[in-house]
C-alpha positions in Angstrom: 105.1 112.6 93.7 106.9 109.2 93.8 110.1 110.7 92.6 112.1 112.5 95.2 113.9 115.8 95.0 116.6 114.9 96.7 117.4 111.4 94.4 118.5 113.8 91.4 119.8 116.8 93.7 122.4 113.9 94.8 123.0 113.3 90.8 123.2 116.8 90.4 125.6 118.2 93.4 128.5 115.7 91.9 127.7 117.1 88.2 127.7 121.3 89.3 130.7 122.8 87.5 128.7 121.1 84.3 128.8 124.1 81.8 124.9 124.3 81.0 124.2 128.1 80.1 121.1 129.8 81.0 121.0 130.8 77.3 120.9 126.8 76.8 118.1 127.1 79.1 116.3 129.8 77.2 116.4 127.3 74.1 114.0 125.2 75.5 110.7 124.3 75.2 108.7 126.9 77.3 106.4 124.3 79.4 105.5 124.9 83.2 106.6 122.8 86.6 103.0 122.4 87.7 101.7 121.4 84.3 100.6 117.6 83.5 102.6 115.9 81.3 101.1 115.3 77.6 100.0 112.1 77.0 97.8 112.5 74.4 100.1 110.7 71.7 103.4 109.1 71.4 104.6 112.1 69.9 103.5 114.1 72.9 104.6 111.8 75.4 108.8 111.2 73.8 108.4 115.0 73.9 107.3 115.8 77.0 109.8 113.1 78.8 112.3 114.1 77.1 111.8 118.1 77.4 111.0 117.5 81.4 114.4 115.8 81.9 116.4 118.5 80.2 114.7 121.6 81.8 114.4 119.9 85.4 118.6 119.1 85.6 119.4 122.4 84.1 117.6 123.8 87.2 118.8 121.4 89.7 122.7 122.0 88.2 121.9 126.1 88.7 121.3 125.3 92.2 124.1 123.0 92.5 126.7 125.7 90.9 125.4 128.4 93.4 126.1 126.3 96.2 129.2 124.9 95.3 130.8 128.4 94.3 129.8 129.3 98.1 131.5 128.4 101.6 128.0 126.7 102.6 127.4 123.7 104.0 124.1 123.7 103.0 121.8 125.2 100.2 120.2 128.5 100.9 116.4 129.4 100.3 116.9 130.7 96.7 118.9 127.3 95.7 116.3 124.9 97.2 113.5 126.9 95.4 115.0 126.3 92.2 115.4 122.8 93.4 111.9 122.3 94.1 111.1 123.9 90.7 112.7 121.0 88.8 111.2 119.0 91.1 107.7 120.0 88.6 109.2 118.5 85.7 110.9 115.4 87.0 107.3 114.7 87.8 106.2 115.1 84.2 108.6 112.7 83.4 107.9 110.2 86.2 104.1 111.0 84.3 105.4 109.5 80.7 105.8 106.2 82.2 103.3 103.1 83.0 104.5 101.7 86.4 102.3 98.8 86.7 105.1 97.0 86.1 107.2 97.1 89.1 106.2 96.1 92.8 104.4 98.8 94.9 105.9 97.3 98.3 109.3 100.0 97.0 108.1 101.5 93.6 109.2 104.9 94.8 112.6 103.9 95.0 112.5 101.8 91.8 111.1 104.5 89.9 114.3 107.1 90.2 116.4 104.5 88.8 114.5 103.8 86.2 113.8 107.3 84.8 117.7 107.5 84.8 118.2 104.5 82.8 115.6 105.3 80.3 117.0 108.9 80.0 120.7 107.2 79.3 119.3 104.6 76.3 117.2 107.4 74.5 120.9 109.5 74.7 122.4 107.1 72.6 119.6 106.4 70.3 118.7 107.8 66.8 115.4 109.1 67.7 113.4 110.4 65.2 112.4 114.4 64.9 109.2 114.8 67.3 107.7 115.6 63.9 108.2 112.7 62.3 106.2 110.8 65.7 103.0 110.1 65.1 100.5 112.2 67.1 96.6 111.1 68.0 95.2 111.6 65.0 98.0 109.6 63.5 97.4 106.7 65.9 93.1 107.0 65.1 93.7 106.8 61.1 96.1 104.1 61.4 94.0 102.2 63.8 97.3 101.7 66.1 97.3 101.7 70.4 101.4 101.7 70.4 103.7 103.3 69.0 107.6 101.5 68.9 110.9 103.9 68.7 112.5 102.5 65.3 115.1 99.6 65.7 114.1 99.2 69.3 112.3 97.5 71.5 111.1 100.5 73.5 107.1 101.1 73.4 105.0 103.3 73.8 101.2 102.6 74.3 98.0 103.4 75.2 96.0 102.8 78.7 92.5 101.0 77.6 91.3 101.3 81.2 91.6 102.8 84.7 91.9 106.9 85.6 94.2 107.0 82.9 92.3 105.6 80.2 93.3 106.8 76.6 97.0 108.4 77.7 100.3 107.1 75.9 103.2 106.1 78.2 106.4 104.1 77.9 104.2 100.6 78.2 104.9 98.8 81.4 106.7 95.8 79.8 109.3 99.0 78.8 110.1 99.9 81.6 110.6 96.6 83.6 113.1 95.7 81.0 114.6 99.2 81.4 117.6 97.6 82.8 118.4 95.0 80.2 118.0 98.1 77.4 120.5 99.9 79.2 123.2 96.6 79.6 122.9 96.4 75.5 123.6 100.2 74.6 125.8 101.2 77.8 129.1 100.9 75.3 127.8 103.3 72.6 128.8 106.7 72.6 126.5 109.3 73.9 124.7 111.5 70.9 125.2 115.4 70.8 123.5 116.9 73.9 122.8 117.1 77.9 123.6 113.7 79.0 127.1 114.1 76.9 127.9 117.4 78.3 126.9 116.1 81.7 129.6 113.1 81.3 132.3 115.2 79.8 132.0 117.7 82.2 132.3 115.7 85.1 135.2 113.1 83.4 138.1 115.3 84.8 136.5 114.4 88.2 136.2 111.0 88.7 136.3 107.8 86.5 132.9 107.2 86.1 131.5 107.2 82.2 128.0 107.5 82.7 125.1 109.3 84.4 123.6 106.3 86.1 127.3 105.4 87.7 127.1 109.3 89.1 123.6 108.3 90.5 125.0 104.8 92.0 128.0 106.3 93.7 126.0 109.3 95.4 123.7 109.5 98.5 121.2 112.3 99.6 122.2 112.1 103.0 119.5 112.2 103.8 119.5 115.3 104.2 121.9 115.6 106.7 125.2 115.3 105.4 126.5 118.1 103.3 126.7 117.7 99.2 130.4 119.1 98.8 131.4 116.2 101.7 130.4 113.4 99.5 132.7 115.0 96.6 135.4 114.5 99.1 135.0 110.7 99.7 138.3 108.8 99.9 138.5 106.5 96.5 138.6 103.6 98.2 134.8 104.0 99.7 133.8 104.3 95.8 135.1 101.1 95.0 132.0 98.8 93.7 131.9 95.4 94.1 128.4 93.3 93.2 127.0 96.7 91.9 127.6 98.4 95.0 130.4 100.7 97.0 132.2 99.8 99.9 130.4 102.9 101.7 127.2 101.4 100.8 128.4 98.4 101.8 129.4 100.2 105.7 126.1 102.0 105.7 123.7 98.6 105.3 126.3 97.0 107.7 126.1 99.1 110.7 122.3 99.6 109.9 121.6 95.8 110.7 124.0 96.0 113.4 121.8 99.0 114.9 119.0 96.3 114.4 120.1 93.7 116.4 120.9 96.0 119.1 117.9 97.1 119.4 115.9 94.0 119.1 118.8 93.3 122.3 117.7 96.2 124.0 114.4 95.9 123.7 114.4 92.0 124.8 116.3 93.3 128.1 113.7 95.8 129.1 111.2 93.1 129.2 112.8 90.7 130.9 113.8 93.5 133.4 110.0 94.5 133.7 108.9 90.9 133.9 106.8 90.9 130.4 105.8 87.0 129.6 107.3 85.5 126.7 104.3 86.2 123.9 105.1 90.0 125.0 108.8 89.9 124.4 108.1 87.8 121.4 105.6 90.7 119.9 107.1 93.1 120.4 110.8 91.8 118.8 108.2 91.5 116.0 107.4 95.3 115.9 110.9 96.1 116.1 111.8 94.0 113.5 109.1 94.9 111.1 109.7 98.7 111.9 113.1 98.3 110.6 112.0 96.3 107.7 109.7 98.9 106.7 112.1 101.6 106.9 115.4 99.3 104.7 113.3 100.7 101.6 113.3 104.3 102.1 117.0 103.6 103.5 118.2 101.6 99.9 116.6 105.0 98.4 118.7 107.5 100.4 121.9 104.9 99.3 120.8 104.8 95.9 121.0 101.3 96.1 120.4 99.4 92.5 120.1 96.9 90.0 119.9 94.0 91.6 120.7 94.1 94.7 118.0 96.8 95.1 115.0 94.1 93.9 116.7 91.7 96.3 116.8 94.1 99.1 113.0 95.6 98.2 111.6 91.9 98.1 113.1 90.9 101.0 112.4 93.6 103.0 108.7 93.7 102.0 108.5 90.0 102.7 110.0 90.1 105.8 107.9 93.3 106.7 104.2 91.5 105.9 105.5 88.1 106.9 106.7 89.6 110.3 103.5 91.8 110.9 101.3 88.7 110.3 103.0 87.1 112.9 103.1 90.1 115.5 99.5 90.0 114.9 98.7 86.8 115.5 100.7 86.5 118.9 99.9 90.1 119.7 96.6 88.9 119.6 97.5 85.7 122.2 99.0 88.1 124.1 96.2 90.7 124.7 93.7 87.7 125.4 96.5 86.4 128.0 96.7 89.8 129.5 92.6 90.0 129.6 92.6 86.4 131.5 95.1 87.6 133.9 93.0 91.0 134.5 89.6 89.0 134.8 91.2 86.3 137.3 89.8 83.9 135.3 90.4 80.1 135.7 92.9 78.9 132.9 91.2 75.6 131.8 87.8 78.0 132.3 85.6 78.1 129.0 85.5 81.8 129.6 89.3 81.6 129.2 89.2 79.6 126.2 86.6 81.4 124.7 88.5 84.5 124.6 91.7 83.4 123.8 90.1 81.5 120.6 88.4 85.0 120.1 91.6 86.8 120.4 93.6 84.2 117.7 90.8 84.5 115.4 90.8 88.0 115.3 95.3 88.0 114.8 94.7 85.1 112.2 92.1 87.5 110.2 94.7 90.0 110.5 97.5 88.3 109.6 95.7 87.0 106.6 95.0 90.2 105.2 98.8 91.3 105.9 100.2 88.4 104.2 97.8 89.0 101.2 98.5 92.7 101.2 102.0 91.6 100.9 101.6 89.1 98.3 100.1 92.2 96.5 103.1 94.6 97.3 105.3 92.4 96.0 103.6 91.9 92.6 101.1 88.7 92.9 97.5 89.9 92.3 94.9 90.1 95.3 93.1 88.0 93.4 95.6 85.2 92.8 96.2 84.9 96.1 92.4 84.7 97.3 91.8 82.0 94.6 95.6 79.8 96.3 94.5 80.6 99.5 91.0 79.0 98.9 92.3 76.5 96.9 94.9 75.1 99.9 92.0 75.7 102.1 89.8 73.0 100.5 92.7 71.0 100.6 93.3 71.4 104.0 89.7 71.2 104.9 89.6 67.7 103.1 93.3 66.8 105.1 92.1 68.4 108.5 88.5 67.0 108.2 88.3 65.7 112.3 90.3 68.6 113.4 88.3 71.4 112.0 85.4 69.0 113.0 86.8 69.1 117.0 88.0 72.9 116.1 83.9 74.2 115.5 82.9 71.7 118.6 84.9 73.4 120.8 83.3 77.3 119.4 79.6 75.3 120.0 80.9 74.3 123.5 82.3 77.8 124.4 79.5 79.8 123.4 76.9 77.7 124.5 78.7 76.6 127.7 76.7 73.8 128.5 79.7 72.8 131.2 82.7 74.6 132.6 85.9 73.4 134.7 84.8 71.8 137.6 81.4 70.6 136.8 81.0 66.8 136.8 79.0 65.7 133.9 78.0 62.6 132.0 78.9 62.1 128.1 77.8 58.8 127.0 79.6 56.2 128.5 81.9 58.8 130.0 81.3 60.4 133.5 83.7 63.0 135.6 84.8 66.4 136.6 85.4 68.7 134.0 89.4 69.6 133.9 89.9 71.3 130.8 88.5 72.5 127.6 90.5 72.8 124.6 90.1 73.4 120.9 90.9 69.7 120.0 88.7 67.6 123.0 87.6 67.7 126.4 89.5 66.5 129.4 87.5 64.3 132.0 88.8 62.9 135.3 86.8 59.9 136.4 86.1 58.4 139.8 89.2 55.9 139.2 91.1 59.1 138.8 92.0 58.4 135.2 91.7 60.8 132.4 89.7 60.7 129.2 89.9 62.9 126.7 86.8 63.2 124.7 86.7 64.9 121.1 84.8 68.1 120.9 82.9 67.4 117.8 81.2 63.8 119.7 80.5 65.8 122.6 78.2 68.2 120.7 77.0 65.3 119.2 76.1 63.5 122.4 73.3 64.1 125.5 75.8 65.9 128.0 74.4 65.6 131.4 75.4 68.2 133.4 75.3 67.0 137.4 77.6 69.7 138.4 74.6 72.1 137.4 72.6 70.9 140.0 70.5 73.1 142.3 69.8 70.5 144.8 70.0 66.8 144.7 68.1 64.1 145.0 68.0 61.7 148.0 66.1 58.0 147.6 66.4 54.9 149.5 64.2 52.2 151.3 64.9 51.3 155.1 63.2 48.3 156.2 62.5 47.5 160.4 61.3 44.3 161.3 57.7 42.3 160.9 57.4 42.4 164.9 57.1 46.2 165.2 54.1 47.7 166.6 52.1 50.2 163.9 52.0 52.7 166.9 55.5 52.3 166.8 55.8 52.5 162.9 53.9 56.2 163.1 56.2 57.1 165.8 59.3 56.5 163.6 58.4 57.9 160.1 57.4 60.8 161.5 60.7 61.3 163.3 62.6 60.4 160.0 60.4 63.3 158.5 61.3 65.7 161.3 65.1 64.8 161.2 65.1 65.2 157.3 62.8 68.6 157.5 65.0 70.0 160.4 68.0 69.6 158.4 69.3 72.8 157.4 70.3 71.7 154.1 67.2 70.0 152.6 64.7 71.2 150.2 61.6 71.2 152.7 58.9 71.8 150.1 59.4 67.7 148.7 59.9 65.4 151.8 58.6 61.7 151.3 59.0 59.5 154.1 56.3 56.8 154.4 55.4 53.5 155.2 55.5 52.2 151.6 55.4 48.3 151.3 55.6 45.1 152.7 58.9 43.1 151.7 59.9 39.7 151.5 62.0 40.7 154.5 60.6 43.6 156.4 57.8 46.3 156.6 60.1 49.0 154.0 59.8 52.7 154.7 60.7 54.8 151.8 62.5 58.0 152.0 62.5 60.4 149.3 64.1 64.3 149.6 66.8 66.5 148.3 69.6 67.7 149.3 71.0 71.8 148.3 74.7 70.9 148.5 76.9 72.4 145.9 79.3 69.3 145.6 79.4 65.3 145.9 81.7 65.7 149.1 79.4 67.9 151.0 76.1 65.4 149.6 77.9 62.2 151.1 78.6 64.2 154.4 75.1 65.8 154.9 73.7 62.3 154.2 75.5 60.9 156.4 74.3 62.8 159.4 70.9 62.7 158.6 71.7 58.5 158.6 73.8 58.5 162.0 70.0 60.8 163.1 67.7 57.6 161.9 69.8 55.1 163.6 69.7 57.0 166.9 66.0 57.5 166.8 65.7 54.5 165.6 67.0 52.8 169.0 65.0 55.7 170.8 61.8 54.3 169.4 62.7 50.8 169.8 62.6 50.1 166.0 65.1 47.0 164.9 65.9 46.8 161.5 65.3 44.2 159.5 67.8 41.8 157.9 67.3 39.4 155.2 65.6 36.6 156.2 64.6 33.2 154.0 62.6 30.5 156.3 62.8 27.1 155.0 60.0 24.7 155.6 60.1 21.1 155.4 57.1 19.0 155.4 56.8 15.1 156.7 57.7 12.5 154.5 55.1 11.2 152.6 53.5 7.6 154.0 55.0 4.7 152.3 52.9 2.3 151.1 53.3 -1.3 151.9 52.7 -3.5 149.2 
């Protein structure tokens, strides 16, 4: 039931020495609190509003004149089961109505208003005898879906789809306009019956002319302050300024100052704890959207309205999706954070990167759907939104072109992982250590120790060659030892070169070449071919040179002098000259 109890128990407690007899009562159409509403016609539906209203405050003010004739503070179990039985019939009348109209995100506070002001307008209207309304098969031999109280603007029609298909209700353009109706007719006098008697019962007590001001200047209390306290208020708490009390005024007041306190207090105990900043930042966000979720329910037990309570509902809904989205999306940062930190993962590792873009994805998705939930609680169809939110995406997929291109070449790059951190690769032109790999481009730091940052979306685009994936690696050059040197001598020393490259405990010794392999312009070359199983250039250029400073000592051992280049220049005799 959208309506609450205690919204019109409020209304009621300031109205109980109104002088509604139970032979009054008795008068009434006999209908039942658990019975639907009749919707069947327009004639049906005026009546059963109209009947639910009157039977369901004559029961509320029965409980309200027990209490108040007692030294309660509260209203024992025979009041609040009276109370509960109007609650029946203010849910027929909450029935009669189509609420399409008015924004989910804080309908249920909307709605008590509105059956208020539409209960003062038909008071001071000439409505016809129920008799006189057309029923359904009135409406199916005229051919007629709506049905509009003479010289009004006030409608009712019929539902052509949904769960409620073929029912008559005030139409949903009635009752958004509710407000405006009750601006134009607030200065005629009431017509003969309960609304009347309810506001010249209650004059002698306050100033107030109508039943809607009763409902403005009263509070549920939530449940906690006592009824006969609120009768007691000091005038000058009643006082309205903008459409609403001073006290109301005080209440919303100290409730955002309990806000910021909190969002304080909560700030401190993570600092105190030693949270990072995207924790104390998400979880401000909870506490603020916590308490923008609950200003709704809060404007309802104030009876905030008009204006100010549209103002308050929108803003608070917007603030409560807006916010959400946003705790989602760094909540999300946060967790993936939290998961690096766990894993002792490298921060510039892909692993990293991949589940941080993973985790943002995830909040993003989120915080879309939050945003267009809220959209929708506020009024703007699902649809509408999907279609703007496509629409700016093209746009911004045109706009963004490169960086959506660099965005899905990181994705390839982190789920294929053909490099990580560390690794010293080749990309075209390019060639260094891996530093860092972000969602824009690639961070490479070269042998001259400068970096180059390489968009994503070329890299998966070019041959990456990964040296840093290297099992072992390979070893080739050409020594060459003089012409003079004996062939004994030549055996001698490749097979020593093969031994000191075989003995070393860091060569692959399943593919050794050394051999005699040519005859050069300068020396007899010996060719050495074999890989080394280092994980790093720093330990290849060491372990090379040992097996080097090895070769030049056997080398001397064997007697074996290396060649250096050599050109010989021959001149031949001049030619004769001939004497003539």
């Amino acid at each position: 039931m959208l309506l609450q109890k205690e919204s019109f128990r409020s209304i009621l407690a300031f109205c109980a020495f109104l002088f509604i007899s139970a032979e009054a009562c008795a008068q009434m159409i006999d209908i039942h609190p658990l019975a639907p509403a009749d919707t069947s016609s327009p004639q049906a539906t005026l009546r059963s509003f109209v009947t639910a209203i009157d039977k369901g405050l004559t029961l509320e003010l029965k409980s309200a004149l027990l209490y108040l004739a007692s030294n309660r503070l509260y209203p024992n179990d025979s009041e609040n089961a009276l109370q509960a039985e109007s609650d029946g019939f203010f849910g027929q009348a909450i029935e009669t109505l189509d609420l399409s109209g008015l924004p989910s995100g804080f309908r249920e506070v909307l709605v008590v208003e509105h059956v208020i002001l539409l209960s003062e307008i038909l008071s001071r209207l000439d409505l016809p005898r129920f008799e006189a309304i057309p029923d359904n098969e009135a409406m199916k031999e005229q051919g007629e879906k709506r049905w509009t109280i003479p010289n009004t603007q006030i409608e009712i029609s019929m539902i052509e789809e949904g769960p409620r298909q073929g029912e008559y209700v005030f139409s949903a353009s009635t009752v958004v306009r509710l407000g405006e109706f009750y601006d134009r007719v607030v200065t005629l006098p009431y017509k003969p019956g309960t609304l009347k008697n309810f506001v010249e019962g209650f004059r002698p007590y306050t100033s107030v002319a109508t039943l809607y001001d009763i409902y403005r200047n009263s509070t549920t209390g939530f449940g906690v302050v006592p009824g006969r306290w609120m009768l007691s208020m000091p005038a000058w708490l009643t006082k309205r300024f903008g459409g609403i009390a001073v006290w109301q005024y005080l209440s919303l007041a100290v409730y955002l100052l309990f806000i910021i306190l909190f969002v304080y207090l909560v700030r401190f105990i993570c600092r105190k704890i030693g949270t990072g900043p995207q924790w104390r930042w998400f979880l401000t966000a909870v506490v603020v959207a916590i308490f923008a979720g609950l200003m709704v329910p809060l404007c309802g037990q104030l009876h905030i309205s008009g204006s100010v309570l549209y103002i308050t509902g929108i803003a608070s809904v917007a603030i409560l999706y807006t916010v959400s989205a946003w705790a989602a999306f760094i909540g999300a940062g946060a967790i993936a954070e939290s998961i690096v930190h766990v894993q002792q993962l490298r921060v510039g590792a892909i692993d990293s990167q991949l589940i941080r873009l993973g985790a943002r994805l995830i909040g993003l998705v989120i915080a879309i759907t939050l945003l267009i939930k809220g959209a929708e609680e506020l009024g703007f169809p699902a649809y509408s939104v999907l279609a703007g939110l496509g629409i700016s995406g093209l746009a911004v997929a045109f706009a963004a072109k490169e960086a959506l291109a660099n965005l899905l070449g990181s994705i390839v790059i982190m789920f294929e992982k053909p490099f990580r951190s560390g690794h010293w690769i080749k990309v075209g032109e390019a060639e260094g250590m891996v530093e860092h790999v972000g969602f824009r481009s690639t961070r490479i730091r070269t042998f001259e120790d400068s970096l180059i940052s390489i968009p994503n979306s070329f890299v998966v685009n070019e041959v990456v060659d990964n040296l840093g994936m290297r099992g072992k690696r390979r070893q080739r050059f050409v020594t060459q030892i003089t012409y003079g040197t004996p062939p004994d001598n030549i055996e001698a020393f490749v097979e020593g070169i093969r031994k000191i490259i075989v003995d070393h405990m860091m060569t692959d010794k399943e593919a050794v070449y050394v051999h005699f392999n040519d005859l050069g312009e300068s020396g007899l070359d010996i060719l050495l071919y074999f890989y080394l199983r280092v994980p790093d250039y720093a330990t290849e250029l060491r372990e090379r040179e040992v097996i080097l400073l090895r070769i030049l000592r056997l080398a001397r051992e064997s007697n074996v002098e290396f060649a250096h280049p050599t050109r010989t220049l021959q001149i031949d005799g001049a030619p004769d000259r001939q004497t003539g």
